[in-house]
N, CA, C and O atoms as a CHARMM CRD file, in Angstrom:
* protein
*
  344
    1    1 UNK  N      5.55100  -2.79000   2.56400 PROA 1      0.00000
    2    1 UNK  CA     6.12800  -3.96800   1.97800 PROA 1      0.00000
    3    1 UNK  C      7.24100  -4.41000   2.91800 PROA 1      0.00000
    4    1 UNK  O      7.97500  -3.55800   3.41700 PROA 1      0.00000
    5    2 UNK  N      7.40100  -5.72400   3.18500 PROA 2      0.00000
    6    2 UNK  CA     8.42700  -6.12400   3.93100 PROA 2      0.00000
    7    2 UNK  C      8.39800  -8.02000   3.52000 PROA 2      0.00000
    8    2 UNK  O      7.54000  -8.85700   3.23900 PROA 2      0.00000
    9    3 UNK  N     10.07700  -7.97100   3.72800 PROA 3      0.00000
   10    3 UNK  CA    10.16600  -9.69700   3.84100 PROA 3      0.00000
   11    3 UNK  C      9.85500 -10.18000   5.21600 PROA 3      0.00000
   12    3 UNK  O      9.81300  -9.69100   6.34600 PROA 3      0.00000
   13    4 UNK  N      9.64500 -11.39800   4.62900 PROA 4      0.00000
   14    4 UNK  CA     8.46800 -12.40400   6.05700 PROA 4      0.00000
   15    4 UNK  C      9.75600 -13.66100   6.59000 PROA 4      0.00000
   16    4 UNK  O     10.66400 -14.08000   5.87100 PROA 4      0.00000
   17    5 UNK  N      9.58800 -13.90700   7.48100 PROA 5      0.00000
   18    5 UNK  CA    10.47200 -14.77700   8.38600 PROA 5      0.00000
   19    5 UNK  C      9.76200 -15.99300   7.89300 PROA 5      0.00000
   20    5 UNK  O      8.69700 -16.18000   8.48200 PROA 5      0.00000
   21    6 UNK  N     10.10000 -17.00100   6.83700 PROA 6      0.00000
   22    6 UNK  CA     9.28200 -18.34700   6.75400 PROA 6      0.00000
   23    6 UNK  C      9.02300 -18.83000   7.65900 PROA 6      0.00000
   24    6 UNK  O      7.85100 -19.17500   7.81000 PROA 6      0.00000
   25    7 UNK  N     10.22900 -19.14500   8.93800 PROA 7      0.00000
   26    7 UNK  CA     9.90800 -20.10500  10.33900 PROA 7      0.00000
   27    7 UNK  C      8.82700 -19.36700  10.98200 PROA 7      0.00000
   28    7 UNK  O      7.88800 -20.00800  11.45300 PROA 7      0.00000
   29    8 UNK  N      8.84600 -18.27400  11.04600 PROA 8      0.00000
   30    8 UNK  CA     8.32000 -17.86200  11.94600 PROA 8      0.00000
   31    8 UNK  C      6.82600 -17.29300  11.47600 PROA 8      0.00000
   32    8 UNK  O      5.83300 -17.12700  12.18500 PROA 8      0.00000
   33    9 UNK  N      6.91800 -17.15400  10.67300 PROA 9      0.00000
   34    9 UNK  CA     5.69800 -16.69700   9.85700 PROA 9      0.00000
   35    9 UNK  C      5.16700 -15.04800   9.93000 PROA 9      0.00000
   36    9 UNK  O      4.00400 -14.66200   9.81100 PROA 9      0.00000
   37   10 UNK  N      6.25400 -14.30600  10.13600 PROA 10     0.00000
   38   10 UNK  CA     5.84800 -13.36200  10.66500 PROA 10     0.00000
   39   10 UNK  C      6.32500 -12.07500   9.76800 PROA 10     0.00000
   40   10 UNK  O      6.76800 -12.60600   8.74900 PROA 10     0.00000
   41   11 UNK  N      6.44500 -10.83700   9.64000 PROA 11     0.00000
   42   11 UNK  CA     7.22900  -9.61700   9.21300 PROA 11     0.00000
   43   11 UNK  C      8.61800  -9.89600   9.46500 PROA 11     0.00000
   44   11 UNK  O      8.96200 -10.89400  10.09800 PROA 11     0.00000
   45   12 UNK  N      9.31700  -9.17600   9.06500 PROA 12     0.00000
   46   12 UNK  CA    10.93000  -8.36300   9.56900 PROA 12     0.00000
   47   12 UNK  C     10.68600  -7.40000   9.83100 PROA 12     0.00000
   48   12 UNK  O     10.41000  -6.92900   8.72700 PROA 12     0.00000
   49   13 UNK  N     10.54300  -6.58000  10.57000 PROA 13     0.00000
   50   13 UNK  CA    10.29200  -5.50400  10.55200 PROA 13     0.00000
   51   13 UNK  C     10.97500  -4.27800  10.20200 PROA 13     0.00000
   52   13 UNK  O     10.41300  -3.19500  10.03400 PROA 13     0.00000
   53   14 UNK  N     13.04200  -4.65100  10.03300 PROA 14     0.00000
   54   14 UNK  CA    13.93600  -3.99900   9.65800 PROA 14     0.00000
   55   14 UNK  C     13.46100  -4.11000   8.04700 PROA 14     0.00000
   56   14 UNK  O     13.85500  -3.23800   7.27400 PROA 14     0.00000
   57   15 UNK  N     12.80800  -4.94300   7.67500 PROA 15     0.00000
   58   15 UNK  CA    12.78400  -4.75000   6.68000 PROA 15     0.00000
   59   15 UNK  C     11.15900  -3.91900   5.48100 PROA 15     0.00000
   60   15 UNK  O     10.74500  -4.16600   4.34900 PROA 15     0.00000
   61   16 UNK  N     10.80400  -3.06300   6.43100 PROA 16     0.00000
   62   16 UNK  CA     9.74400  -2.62300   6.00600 PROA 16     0.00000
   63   16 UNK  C      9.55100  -1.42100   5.07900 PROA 16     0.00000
   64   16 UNK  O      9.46700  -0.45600   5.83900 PROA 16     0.00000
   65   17 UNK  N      9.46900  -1.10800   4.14400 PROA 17     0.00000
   66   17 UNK  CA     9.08900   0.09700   2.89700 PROA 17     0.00000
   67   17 UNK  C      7.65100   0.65800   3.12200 PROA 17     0.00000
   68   17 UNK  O      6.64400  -0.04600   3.19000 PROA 17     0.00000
   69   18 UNK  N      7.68000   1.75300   3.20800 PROA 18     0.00000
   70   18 UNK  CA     6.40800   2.81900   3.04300 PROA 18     0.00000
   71   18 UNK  C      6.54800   2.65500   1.37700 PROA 18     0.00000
   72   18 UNK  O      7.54000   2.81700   0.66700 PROA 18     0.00000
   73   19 UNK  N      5.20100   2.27800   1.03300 PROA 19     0.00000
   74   19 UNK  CA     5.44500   2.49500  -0.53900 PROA 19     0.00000
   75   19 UNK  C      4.45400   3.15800  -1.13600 PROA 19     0.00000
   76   19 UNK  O      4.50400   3.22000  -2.36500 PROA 19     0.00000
   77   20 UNK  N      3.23000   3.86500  -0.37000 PROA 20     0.00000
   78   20 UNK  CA     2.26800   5.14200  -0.77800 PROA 20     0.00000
   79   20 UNK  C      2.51900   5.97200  -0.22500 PROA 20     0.00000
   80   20 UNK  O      3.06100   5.60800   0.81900 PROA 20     0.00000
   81   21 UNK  N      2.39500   7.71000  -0.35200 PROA 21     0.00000
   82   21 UNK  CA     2.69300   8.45300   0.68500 PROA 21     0.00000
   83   21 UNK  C      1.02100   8.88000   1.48400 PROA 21     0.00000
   84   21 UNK  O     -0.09500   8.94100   0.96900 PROA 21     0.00000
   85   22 UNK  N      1.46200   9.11300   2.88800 PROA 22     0.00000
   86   22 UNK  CA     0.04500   9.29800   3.55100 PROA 22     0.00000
   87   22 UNK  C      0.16800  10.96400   3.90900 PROA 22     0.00000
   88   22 UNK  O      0.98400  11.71100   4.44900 PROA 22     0.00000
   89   23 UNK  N     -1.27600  11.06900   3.20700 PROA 23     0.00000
   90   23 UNK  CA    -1.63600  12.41000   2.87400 PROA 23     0.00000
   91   23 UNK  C     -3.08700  12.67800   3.52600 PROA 23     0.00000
   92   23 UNK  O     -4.03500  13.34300   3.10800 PROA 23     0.00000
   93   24 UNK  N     -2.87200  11.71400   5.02100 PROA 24     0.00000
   94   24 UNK  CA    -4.16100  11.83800   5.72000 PROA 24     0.00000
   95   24 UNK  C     -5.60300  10.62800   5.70300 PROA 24     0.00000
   96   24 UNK  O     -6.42400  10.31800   6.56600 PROA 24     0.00000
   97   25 UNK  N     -5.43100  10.27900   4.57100 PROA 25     0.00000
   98   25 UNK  CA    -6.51600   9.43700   4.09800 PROA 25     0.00000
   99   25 UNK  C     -6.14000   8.02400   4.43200 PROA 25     0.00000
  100   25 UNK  O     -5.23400   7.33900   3.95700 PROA 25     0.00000
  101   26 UNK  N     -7.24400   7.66500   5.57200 PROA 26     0.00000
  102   26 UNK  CA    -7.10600   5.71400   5.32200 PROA 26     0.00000
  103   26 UNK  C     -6.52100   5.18200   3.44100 PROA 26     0.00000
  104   26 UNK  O     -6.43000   5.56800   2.27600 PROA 26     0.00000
  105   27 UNK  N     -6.23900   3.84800   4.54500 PROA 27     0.00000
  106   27 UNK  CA    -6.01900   2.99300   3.35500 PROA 27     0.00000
  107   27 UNK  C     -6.20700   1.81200   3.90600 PROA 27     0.00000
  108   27 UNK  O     -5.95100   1.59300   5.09000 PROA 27     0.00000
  109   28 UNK  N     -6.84600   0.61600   2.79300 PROA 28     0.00000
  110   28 UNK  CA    -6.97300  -0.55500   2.77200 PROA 28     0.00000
  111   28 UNK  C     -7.76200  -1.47900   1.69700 PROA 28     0.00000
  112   28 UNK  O     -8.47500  -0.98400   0.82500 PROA 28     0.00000
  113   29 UNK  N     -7.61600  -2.48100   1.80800 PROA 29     0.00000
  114   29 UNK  CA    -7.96400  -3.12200   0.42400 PROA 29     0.00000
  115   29 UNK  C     -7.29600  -2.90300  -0.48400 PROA 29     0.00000
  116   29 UNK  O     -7.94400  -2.52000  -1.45800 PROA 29     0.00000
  117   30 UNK  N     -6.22400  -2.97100  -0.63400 PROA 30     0.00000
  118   30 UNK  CA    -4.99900  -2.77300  -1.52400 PROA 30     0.00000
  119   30 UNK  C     -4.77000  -3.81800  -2.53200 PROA 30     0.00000
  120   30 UNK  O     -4.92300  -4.97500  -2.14000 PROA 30     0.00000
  121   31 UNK  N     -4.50500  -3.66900  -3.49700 PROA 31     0.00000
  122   31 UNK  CA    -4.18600  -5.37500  -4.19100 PROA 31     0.00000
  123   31 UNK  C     -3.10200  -4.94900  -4.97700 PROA 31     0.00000
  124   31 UNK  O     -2.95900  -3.78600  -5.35600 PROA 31     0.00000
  125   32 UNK  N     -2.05600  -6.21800  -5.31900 PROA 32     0.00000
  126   32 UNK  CA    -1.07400  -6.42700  -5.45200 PROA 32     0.00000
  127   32 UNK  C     -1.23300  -7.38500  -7.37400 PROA 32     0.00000
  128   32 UNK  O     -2.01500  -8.25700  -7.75300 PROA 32     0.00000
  129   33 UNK  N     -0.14200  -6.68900  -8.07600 PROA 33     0.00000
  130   33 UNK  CA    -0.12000  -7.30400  -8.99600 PROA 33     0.00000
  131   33 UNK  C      1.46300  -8.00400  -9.24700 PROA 33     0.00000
  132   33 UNK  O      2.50400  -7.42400  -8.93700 PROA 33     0.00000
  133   34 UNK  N      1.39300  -9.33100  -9.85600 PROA 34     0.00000
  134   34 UNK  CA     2.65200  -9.25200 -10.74200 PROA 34     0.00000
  135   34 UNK  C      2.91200  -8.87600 -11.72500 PROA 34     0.00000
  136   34 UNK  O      2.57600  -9.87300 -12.36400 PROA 34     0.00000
  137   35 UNK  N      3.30800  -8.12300 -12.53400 PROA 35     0.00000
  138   35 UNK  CA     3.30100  -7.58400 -13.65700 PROA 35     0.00000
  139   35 UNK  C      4.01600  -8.46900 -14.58600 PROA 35     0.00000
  140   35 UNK  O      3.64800  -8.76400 -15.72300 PROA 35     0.00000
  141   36 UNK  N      5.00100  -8.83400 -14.02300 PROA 36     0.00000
  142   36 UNK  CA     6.47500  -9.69400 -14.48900 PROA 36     0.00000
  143   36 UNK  C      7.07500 -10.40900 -13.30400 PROA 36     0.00000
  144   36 UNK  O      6.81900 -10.38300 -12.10000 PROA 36     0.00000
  145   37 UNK  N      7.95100 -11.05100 -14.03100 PROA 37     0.00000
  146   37 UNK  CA     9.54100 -11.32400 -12.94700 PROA 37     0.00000
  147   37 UNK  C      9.92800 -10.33500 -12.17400 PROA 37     0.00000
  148   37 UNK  O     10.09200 -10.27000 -10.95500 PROA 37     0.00000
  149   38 UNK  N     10.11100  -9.25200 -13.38000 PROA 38     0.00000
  150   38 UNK  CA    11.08900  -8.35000 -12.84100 PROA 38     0.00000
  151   38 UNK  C     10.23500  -7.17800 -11.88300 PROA 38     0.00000
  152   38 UNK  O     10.83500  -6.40200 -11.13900 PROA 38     0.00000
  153   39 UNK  N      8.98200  -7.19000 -12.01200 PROA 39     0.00000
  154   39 UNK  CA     7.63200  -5.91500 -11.50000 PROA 39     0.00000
  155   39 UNK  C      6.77000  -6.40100 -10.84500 PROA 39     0.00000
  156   39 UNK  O      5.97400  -7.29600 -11.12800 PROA 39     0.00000
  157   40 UNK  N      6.90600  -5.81600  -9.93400 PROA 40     0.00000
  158   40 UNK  CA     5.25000  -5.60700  -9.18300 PROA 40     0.00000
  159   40 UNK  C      4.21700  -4.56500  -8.98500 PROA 40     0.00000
  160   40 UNK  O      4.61300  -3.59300  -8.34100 PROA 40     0.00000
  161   41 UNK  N      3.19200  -4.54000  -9.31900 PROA 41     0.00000
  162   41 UNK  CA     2.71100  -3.48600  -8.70900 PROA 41     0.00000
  163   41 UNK  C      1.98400  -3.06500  -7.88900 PROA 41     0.00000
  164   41 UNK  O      0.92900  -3.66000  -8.11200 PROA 41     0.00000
  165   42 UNK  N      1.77400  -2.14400  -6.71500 PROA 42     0.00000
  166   42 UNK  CA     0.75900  -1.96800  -5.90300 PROA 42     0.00000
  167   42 UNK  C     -0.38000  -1.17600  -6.02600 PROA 42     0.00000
  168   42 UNK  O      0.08300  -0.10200  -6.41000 PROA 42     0.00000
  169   43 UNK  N     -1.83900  -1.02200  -5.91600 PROA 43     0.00000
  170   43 UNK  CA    -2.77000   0.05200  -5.61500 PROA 43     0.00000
  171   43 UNK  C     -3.24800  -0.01500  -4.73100 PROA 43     0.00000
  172   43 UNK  O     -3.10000  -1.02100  -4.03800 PROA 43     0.00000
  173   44 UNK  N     -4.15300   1.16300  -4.28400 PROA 44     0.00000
  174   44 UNK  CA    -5.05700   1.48400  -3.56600 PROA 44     0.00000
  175   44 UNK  C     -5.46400   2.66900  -3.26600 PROA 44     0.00000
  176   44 UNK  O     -4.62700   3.56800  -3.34200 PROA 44     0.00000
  177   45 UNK  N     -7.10100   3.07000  -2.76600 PROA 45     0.00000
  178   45 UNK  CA    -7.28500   4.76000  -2.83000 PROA 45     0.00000
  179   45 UNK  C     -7.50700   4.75200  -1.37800 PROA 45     0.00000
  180   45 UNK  O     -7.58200   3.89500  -0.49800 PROA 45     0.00000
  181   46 UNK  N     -7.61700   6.53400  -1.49400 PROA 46     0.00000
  182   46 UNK  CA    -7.68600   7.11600  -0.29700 PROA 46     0.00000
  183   46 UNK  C     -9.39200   6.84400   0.08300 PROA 46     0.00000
  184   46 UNK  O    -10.47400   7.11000  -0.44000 PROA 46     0.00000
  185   47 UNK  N     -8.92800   6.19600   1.23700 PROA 47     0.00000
  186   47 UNK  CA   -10.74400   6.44200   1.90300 PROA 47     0.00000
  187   47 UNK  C    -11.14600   7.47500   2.45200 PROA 47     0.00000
  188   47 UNK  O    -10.55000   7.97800   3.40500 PROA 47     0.00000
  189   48 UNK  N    -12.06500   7.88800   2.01500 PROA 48     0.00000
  190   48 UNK  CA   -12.42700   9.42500   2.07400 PROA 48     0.00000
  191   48 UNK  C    -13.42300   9.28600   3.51200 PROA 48     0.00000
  192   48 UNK  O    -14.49600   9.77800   3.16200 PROA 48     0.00000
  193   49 UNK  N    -13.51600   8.95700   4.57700 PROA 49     0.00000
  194   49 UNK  CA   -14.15400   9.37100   5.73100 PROA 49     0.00000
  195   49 UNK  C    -14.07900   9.93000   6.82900 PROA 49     0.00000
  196   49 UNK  O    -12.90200  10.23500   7.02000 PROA 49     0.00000
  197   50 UNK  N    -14.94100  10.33400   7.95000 PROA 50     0.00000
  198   50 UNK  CA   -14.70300  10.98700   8.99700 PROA 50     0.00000
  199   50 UNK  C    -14.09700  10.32400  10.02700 PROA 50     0.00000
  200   50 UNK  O    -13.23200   9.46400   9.85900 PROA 50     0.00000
  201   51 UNK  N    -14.51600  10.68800  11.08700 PROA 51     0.00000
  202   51 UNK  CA   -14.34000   9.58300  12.32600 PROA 51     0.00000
  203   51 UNK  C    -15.13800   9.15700  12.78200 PROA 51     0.00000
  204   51 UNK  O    -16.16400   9.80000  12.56100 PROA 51     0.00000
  205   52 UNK  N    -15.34000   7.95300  13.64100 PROA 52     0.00000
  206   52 UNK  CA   -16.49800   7.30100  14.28100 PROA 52     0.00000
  207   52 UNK  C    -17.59900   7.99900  14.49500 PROA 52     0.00000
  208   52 UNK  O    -18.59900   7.66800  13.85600 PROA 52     0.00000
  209   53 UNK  N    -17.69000   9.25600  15.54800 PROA 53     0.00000
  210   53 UNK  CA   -18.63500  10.43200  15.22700 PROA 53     0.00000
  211   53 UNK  C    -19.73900  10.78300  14.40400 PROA 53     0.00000
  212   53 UNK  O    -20.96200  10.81400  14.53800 PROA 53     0.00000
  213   54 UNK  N    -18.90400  11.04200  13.49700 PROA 54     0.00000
  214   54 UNK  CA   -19.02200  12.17400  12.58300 PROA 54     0.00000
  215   54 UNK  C    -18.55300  11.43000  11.15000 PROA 54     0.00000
  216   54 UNK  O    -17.86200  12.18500  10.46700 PROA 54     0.00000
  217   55 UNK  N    -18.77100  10.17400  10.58200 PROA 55     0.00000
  218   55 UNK  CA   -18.44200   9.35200   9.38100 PROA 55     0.00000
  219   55 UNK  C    -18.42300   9.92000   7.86700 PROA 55     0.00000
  220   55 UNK  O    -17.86800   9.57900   6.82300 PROA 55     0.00000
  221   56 UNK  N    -19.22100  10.85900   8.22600 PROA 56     0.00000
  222   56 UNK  CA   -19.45600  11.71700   7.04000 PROA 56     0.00000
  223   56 UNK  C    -18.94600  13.20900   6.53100 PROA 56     0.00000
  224   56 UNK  O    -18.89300  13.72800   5.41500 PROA 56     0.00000
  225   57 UNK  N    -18.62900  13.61500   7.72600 PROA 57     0.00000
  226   57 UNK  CA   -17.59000  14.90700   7.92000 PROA 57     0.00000
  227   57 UNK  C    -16.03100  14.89200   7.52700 PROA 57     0.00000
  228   57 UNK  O    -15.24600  15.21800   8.41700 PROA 57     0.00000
  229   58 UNK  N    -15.52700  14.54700   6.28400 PROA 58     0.00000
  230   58 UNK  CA   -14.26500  14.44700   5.61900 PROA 58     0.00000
  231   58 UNK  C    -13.47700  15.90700   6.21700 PROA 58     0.00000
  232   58 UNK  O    -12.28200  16.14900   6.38300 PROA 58     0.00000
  233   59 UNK  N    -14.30000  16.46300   6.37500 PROA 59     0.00000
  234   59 UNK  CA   -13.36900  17.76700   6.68200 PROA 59     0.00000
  235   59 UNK  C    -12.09500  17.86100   7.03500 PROA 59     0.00000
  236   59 UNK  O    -11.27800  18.42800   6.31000 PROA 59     0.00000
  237   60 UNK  N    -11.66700  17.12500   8.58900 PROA 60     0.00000
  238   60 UNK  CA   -10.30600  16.84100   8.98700 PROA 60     0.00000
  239   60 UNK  C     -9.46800  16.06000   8.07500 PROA 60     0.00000
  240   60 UNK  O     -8.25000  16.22800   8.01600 PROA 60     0.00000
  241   61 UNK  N    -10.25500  15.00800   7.19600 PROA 61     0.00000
  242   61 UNK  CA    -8.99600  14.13900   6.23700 PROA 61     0.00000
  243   61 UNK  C     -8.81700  14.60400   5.06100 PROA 61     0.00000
  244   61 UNK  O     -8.30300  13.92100   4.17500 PROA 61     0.00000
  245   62 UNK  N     -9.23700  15.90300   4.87400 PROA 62     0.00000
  246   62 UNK  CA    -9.43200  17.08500   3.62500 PROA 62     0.00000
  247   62 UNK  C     -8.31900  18.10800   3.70900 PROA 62     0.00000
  248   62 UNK  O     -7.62000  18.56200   2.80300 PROA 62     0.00000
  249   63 UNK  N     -8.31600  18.44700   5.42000 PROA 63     0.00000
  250   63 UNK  CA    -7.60500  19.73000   5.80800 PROA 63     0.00000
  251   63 UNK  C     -6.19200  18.73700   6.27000 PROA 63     0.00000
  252   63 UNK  O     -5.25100  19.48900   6.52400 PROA 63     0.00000
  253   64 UNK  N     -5.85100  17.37100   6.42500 PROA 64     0.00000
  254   64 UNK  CA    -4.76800  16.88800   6.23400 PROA 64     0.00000
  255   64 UNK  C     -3.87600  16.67300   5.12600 PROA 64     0.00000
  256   64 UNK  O     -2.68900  16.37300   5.25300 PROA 64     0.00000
  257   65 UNK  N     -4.59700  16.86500   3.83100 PROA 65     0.00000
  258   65 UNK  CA    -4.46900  16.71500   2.21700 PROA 65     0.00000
  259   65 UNK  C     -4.74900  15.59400   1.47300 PROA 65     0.00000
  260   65 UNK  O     -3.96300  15.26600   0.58300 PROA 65     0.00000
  261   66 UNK  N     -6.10000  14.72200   1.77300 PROA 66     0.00000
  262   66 UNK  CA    -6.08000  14.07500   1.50100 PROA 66     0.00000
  263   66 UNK  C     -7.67200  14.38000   0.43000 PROA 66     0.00000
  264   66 UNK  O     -8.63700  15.13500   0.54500 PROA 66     0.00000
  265   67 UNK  N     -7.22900  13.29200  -0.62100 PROA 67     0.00000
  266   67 UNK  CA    -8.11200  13.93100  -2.04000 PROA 67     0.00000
  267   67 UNK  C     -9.12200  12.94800  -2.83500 PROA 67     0.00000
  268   67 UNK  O     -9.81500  13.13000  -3.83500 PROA 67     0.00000
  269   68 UNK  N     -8.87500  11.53400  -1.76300 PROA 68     0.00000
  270   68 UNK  CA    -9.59900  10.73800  -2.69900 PROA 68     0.00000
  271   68 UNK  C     -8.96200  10.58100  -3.96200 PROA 68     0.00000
  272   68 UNK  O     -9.44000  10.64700  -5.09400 PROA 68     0.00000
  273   69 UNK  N     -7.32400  10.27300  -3.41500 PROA 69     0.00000
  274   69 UNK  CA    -6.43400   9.83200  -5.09700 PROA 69     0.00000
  275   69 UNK  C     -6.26200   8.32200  -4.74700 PROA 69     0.00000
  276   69 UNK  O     -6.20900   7.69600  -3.68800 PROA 69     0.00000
  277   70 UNK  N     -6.20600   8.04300  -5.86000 PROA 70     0.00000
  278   70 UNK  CA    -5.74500   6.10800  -6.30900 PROA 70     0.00000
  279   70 UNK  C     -4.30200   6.04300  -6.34900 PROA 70     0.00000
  280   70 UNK  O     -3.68700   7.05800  -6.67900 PROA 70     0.00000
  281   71 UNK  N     -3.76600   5.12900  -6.09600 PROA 71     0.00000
  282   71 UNK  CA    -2.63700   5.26100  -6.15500 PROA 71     0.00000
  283   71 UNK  C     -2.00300   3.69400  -6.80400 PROA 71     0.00000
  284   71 UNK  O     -2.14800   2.52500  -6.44600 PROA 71     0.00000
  285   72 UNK  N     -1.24600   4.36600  -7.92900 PROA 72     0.00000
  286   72 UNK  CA    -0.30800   2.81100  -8.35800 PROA 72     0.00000
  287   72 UNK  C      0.73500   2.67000  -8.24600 PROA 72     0.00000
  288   72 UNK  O      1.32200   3.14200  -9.22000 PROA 72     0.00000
  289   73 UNK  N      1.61400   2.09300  -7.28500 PROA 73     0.00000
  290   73 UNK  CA     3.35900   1.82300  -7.21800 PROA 73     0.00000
  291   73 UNK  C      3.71900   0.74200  -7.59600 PROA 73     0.00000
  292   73 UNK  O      3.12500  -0.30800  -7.35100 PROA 73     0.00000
  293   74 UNK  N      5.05600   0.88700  -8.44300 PROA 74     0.00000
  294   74 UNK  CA     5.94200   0.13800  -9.15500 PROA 74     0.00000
  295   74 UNK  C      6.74400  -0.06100  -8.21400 PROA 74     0.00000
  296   74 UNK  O      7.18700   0.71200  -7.36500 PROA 74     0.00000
  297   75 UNK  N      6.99800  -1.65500  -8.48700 PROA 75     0.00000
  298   75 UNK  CA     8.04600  -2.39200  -7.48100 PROA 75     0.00000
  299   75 UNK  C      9.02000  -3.17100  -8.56400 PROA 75     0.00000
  300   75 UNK  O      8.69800  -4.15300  -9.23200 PROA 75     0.00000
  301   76 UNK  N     10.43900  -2.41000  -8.57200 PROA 76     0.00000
  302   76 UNK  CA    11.60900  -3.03100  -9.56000 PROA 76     0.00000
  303   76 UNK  C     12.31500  -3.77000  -9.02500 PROA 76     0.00000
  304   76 UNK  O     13.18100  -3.44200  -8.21300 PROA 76     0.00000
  305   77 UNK  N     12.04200  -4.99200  -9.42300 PROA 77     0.00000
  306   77 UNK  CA    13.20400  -6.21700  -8.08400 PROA 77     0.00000
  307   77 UNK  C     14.25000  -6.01900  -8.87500 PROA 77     0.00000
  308   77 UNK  O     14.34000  -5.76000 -10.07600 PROA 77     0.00000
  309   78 UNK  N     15.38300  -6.25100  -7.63900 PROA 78     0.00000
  310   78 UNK  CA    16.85100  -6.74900  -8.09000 PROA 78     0.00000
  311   78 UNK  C     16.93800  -7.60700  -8.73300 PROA 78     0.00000
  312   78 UNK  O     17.25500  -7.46200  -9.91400 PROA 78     0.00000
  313   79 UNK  N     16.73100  -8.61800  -8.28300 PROA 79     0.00000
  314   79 UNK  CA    16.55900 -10.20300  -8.81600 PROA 79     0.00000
  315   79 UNK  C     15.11600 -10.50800  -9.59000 PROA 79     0.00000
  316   79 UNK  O     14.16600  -9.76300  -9.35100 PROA 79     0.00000
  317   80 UNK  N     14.98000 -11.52900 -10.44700 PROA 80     0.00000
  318   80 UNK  CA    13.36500 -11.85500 -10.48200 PROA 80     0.00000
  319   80 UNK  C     12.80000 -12.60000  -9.58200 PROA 80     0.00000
  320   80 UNK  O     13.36600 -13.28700  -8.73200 PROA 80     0.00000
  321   81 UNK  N     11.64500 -12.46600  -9.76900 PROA 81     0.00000
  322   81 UNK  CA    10.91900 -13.28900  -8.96000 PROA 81     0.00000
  323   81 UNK  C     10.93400 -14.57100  -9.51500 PROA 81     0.00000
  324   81 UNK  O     11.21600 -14.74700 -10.70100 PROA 81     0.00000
  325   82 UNK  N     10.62500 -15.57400  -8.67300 PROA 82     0.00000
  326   82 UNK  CA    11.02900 -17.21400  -9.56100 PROA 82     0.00000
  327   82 UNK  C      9.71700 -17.71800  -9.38700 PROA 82     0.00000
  328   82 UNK  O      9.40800 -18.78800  -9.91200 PROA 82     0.00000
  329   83 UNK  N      8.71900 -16.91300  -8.54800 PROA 83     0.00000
  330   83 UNK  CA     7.74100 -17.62100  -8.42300 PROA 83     0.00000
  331   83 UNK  C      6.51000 -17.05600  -9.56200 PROA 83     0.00000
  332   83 UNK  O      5.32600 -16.98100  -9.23500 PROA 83     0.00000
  333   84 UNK  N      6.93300 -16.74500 -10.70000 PROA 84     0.00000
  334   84 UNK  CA     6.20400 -15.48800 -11.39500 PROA 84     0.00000
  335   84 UNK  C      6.58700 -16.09300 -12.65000 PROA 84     0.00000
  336   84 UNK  O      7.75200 -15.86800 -12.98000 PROA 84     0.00000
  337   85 UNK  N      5.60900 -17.10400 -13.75800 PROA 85     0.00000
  338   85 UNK  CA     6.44900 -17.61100 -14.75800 PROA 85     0.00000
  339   85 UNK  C      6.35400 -16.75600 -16.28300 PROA 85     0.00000
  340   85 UNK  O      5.41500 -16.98200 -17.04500 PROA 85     0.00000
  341   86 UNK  N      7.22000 -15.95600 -16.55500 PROA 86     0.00000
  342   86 UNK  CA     7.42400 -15.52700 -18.15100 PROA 86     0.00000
  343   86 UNK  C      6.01700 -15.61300 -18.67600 PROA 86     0.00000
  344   86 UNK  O      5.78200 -15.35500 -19.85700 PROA 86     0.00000
């Protein structure tokens, strides 16, 4: 998670949050909810595959600790969001 430079259209990058922990397993396809003003939330699971190789051999992203878990994070803003209506 990070705030975006409007002009520029880009990241901050000082401003970036790890907000799943990586336990070896890809990630992607993530989706984002508003819950509220005040909440957001994030998911996404662990992709359970090998490497280019070997696609099917989880072994190494197994013996890194990774389990094929889902994951949901809560995001508590300071402020609300204004773009998020009640």
């Amino acid at each position: 998670m990070a705030q975006v430079d409007p002009q520029r259209l880009c990241v901050i990058r000082a401003t970036e949050r790890i907000l799943l922990p990586d336990k070896g397993a890809q990630f992607g396809q993530f989706g984002a909810l508003n819950a509220s003003p005040e909440e957001t939330w994030g998911m996404d699971a662990e992709g359970m595959r090998g490497d280019a190789k070997k696609p099917f051999d989880i072994a190494r992203t197994v013996q890194r600790g990774a389990n094929n878990r889902v994951y949901l994070c809560r995001i508590i803003w300071g402020k609300p969001n204004r773009l998020i209506k009640p």
